[in-house]
Steps between C-alpha positions, in 0.01 A plus 500: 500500500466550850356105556824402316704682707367372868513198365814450358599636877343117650700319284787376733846593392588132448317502197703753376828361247829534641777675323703253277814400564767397260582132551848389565650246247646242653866370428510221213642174691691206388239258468249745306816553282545110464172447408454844229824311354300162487205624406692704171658210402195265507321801256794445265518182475113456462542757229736342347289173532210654336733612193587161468189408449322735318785465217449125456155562396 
């Protein structure tokens, strides 16, 4: 226990983890809005797409 001890006292402090820190969510801007809206409507419509064609079959 005593080996452990001394040398968990050479390890440099570096080594160590750092508290965490919450990140900050940044603001939503109007071109990552644009393209959410683009990217919705291209999942519906491929959707719908692949309704149509699974019920011809």
């Amino acid at each position: 226990m005593k080996r452990i001890f001394s040398l968990a006292l050479l390890v440099p402090s570096s080594a160590f983890a750092a508290t965490f820190e919450r990140p900050i969510p940044q603001p939503q801007t109007e071109t990552a809005e644009f393209w959410f809206l683009m990217g919705s409507i291209a999942l519906i419509v491929s959707l719908g797409f692949v309704q149509f064609l699974v019920s011809r079959r």
